[in-house]
GULUMKOL-322963 format. One line per field, with one value per residue (C-alpha): chain; y, z, x; residue in three letters; residue number from 1. Coordinates in nm, 3 decimals, decimal comma, padded with zeros to 5 digits, always signed. Example, Ala and Ser with C-alpha at 12.3 -4.5 7.8 and 13.67 -1.06 7.14 Angstrom:
% GULUMKOL-322963
kette	(A/A) .
py	(-00,450/-00,106) .
pz	(+00,780/+00,714) .
px	(+01,230/+01,367) .
rest	(ala/ser) .
nr	(1/2) .
//
This chain:
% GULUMKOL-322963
kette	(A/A/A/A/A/A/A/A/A/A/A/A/A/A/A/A/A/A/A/A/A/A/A/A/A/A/A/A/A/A/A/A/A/A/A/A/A/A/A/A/A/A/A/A/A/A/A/A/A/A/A/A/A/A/A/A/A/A/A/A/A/A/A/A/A/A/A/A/A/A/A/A/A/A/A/A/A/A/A/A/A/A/A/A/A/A/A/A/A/A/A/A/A/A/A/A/A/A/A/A/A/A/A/A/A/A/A/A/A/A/A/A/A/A/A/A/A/A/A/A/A/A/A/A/A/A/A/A/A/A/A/A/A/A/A/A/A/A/A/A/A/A/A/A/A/A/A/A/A/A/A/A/A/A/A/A/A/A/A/A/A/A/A/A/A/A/A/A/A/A/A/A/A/A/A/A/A/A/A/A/A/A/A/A/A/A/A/A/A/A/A/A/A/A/A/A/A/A/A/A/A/A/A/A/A/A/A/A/A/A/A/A/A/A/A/A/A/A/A/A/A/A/A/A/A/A/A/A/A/A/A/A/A/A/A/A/A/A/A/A/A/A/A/A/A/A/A/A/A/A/A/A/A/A/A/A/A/A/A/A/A/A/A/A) .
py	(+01,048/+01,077/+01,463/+01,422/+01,744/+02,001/+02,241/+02,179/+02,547/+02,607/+02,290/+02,092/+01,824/+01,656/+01,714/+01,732/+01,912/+01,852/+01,675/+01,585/+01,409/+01,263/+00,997/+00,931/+01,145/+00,914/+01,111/+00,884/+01,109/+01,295/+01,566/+01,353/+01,519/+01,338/+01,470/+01,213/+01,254/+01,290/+00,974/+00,764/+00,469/+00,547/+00,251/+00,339/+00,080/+00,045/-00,206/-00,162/+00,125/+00,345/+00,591/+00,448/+00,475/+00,781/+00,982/+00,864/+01,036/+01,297/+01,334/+01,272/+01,551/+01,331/+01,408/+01,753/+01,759/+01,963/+02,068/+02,075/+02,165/+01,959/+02,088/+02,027/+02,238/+02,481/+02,510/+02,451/+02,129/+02,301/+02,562/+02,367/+02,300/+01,952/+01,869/+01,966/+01,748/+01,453/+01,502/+01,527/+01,302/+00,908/+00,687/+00,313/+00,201/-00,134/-00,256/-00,135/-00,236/-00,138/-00,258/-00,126/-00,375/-00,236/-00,377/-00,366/-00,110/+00,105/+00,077/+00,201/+00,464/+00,632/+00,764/+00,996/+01,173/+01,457/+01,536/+01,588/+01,870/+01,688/+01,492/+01,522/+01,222/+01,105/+01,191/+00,993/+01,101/+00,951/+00,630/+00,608/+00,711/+00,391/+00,145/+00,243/+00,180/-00,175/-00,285/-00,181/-00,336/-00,678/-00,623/-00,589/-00,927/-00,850/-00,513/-00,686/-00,869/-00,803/-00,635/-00,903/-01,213/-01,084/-01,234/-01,004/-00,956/-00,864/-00,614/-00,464/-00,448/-00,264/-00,055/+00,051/+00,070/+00,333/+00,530/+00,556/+00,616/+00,934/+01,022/+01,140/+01,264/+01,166/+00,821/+00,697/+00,328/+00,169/-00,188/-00,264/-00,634/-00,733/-01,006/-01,118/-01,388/-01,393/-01,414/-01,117/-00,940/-00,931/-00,819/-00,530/-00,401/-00,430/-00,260/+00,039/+00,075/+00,048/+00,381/+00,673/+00,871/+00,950/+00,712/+00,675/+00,300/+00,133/-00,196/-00,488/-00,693/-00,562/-00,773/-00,668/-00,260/-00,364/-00,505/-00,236/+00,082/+00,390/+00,473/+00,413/+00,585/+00,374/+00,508/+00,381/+00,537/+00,799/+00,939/+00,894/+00,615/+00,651/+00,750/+00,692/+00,466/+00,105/-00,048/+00,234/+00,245/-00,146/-00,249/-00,571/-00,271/-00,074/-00,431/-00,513/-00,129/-00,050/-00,447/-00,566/-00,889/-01,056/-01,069/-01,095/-00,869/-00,936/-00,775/-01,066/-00,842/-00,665/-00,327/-00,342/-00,458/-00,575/-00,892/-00,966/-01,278/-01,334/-01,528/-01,716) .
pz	(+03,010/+02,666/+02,645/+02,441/+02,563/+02,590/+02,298/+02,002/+01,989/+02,123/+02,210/+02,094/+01,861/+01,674/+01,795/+01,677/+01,838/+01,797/+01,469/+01,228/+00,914/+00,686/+00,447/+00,241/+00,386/+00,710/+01,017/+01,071/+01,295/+01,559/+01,766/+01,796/+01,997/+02,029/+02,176/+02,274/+02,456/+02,315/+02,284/+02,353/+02,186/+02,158/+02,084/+01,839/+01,955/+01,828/+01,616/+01,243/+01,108/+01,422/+01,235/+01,303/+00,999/+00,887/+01,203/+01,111/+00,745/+00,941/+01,122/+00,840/+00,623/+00,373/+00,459/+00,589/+00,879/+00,823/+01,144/+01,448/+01,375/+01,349/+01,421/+01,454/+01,728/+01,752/+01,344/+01,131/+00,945/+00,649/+00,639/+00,686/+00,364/+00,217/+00,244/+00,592/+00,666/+00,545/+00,727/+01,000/+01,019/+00,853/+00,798/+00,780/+00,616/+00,636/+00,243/+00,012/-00,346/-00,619/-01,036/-00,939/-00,978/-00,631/-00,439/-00,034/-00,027/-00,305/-00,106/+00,218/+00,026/-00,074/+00,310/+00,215/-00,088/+00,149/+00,260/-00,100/-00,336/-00,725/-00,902/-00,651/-00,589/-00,247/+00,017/+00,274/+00,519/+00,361/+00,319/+00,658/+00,755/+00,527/+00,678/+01,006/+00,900/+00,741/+01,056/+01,332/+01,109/+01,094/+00,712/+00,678/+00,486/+00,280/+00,154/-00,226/-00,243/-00,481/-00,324/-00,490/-00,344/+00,004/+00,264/+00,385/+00,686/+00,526/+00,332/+00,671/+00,812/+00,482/+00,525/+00,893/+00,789/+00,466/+00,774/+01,004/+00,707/+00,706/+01,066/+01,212/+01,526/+01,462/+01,343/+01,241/+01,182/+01,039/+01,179/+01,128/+01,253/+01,038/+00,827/+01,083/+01,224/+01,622/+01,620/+01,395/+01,553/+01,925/+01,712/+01,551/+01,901/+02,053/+01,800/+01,710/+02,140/+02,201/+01,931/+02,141/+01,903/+01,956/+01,774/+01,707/+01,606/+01,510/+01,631/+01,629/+01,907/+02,273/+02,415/+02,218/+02,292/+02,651/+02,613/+02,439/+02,440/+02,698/+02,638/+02,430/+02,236/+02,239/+01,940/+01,964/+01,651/+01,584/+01,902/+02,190/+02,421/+02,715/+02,675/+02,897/+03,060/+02,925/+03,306/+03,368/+03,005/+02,906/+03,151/+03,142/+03,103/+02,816/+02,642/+02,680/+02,583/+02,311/+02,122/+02,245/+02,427/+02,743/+02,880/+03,212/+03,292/+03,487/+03,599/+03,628/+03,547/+03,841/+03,612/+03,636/+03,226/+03,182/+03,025/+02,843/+02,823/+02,612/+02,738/+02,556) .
px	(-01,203/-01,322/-01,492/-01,816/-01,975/-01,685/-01,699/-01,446/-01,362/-01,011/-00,910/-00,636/-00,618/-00,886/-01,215/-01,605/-01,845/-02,243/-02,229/-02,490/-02,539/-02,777/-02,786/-03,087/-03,348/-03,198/-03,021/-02,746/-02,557/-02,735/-02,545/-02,224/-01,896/-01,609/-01,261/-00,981/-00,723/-00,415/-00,154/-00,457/-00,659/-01,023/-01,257/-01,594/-01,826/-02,199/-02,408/-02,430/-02,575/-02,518/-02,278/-01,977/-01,820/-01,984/-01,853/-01,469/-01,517/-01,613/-01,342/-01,137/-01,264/-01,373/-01,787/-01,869/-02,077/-02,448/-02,436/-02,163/-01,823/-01,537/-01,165/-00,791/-00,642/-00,896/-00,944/-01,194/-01,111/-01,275/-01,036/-00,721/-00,504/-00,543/-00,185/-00,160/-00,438/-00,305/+00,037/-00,138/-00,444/-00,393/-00,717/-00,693/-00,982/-01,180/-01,074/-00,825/-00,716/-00,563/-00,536/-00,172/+00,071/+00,256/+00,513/+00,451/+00,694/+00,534/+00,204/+00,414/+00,546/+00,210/+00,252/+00,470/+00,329/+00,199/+00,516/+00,663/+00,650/+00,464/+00,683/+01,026/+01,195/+01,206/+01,440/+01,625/+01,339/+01,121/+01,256/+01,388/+00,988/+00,879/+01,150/+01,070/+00,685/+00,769/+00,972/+00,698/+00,457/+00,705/+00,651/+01,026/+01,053/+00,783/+00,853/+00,917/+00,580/+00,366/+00,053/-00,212/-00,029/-00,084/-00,353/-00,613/-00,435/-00,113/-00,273/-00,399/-00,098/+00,045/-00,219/-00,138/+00,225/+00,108/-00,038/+00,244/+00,475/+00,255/+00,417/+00,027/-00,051/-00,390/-00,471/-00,839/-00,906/-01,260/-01,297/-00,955/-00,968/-01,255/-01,060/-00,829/-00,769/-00,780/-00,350/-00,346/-00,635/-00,437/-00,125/-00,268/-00,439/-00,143/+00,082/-00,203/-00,256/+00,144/+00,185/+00,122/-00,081/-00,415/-00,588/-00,982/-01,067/-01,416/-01,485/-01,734/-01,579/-01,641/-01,366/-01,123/-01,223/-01,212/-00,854/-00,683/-00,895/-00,803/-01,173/-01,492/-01,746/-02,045/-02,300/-02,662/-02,876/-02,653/-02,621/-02,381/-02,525/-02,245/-01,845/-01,599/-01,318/-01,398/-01,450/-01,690/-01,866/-01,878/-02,116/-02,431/-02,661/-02,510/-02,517/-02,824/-02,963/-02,719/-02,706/-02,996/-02,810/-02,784/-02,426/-02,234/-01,939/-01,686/-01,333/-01,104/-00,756/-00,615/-00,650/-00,996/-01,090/-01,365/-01,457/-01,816/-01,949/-02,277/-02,531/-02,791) .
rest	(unk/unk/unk/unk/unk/unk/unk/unk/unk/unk/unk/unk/unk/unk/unk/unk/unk/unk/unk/unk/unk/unk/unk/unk/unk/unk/unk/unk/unk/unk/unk/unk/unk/unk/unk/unk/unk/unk/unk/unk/unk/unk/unk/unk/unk/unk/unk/unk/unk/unk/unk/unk/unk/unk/unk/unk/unk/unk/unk/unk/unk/unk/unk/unk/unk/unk/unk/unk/unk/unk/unk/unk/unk/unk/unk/unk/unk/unk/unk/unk/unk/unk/unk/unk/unk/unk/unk/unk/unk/unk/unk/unk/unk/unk/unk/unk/unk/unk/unk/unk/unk/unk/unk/unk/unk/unk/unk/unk/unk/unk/unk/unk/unk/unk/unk/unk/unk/unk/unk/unk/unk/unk/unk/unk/unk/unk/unk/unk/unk/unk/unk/unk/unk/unk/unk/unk/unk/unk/unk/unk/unk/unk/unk/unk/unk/unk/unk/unk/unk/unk/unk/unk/unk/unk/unk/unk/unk/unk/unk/unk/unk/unk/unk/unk/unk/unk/unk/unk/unk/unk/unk/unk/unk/unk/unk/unk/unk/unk/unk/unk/unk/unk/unk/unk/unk/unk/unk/unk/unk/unk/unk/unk/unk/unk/unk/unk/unk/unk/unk/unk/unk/unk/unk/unk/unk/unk/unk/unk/unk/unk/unk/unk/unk/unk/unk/unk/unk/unk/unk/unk/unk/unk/unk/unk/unk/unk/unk/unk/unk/unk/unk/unk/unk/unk/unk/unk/unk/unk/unk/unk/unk/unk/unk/unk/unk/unk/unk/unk/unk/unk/unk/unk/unk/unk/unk/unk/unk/unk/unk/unk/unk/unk/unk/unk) .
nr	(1/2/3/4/5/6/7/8/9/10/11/12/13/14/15/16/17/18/19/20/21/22/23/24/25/26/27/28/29/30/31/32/33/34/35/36/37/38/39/40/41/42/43/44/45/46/47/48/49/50/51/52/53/54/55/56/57/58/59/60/61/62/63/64/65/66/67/68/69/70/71/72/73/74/75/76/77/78/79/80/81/82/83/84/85/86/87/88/89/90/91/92/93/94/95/96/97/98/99/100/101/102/103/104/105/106/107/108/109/110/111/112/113/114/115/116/117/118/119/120/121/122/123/124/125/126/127/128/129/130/131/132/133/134/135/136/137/138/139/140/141/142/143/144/145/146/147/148/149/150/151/152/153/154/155/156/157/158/159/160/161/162/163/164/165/166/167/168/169/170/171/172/173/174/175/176/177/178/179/180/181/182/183/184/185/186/187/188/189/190/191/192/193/194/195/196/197/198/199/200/201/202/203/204/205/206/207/208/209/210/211/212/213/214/215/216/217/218/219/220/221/222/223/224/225/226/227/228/229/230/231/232/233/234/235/236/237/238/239/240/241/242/243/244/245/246/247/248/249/250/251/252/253/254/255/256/257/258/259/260/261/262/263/264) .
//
């Protein structure tokens, strides 16, 4: 299960521990912990605005929290060195561009600037760690593409494959699935829940966390509303509190996900 209440002091991997921000004047996160399991796919679930995306920055190092700690195996994510952060930790954000005139495999390649000293050419690790990325990513035929004649969803996918080029542990996605369509949607969940890294993903559609997710995080207002397997979290009444909707919930697959209907 998904810790949300065990301190982050000590423990292994990437965890927060009481976490608050602001934005604003605005709390947006209230006394958040998160600590997921390692090797496992951890859905962030909540309607806009409930801090989401603010608590994956957070994790990321990229906002400090003003109160609450954040750490990676038992230190302070303050005090670790950027480099080793970044070998370490990959974020896949909702949009990415550049005014770069890249190819896919250029874009790939940015994965493995943490690993390498400033201005040394690359090594055969590295590009073995990018064509490993391109081929789980089934961007293989596309590594010579120019990055502005790609679809949304290719760029996605580049994006995932930039990450694992990286060669995480920890992996931290923000809506990911956004500006799919439903084909590419299933393919990324499956390929991001099939990884075996411990993996902290934001997403909109409940169905979809049910499908793929080990466990949720459900945030309601900045604050943790319930955490837990999916079939014990994702439940009629959760909906109804947390997204203000009517639904049904059933369990038709013999592993007990659950499937949410929405009912007018």
């Amino acid at each position: 299960m998904t810790d949300t209440s065990t301190s982050a002091h000590g423990g292994t991997g990437l965890r927060a521990a009481r976490v608050s921000r602001t934005a604003g004047g605005a709390l947006v996160l209230d006394g958040v912990s998160l600590a997921p399991r390692p090797g496992t796919l951890t859905g962030l679930l909540g309607p806009n605005g409930s801090g989401k995306s603010t608590l994956l920055r957070v994790l990321a190092g990229v906002l400090a929290p003003e109160t609450g700690v954040v750490t990676l195996d038992g230190e302070r994510l303050g005090a670790v060195p950027r480099r080793a952060l970044a070998r370490r930790v990959a974020v896949v954000e909702q949009h990415a561009d550049t005014q770069v005139d890249l190819t896919v495999a250029d874009a790939v390649r940015l994965g493995r600037v943490p690993h390498r000293r400033a201005w040394s050419p690359a090594t055969p690790a590295d590009e073995e760690a990018v064509r490993s990325a391109l081929a789980r990513t089934g961007l293989t035929a596309r590594a010579h593409r120019a990055w502005r004649t790609l679809s949304g969803g290719e760029r996605q996918r580049v994006q995932l494959a930039r990450a694992l080029a990286q060669e995480p542990r920890e992996l931290l996605l923000d809506e990911p699935t956004n500006h799919l369509d439903v084909h590419h949607q299933l393919a990324l969940m499956a390929l991001v829940s099939d990884l075996r890294l411990t993996c902290v993903m934001a997403l909109h559609d409940l169905n979809l966390a049910a499908m793929y997710c080990d466990h949720v995080v459900v945030l309601h207002e900045g604050r943790v509303a319930a955490a837990g397997p999916v079939h014990e979290v994702l439940t009629e009444q959760l909906v109804a509190d947390v997204y203000g909707v009517r639904a049904t919930v059933t369990h038709p697959d013999p592993d007990g996900r659950p499937h949410i209907r929405f009912v007018r």
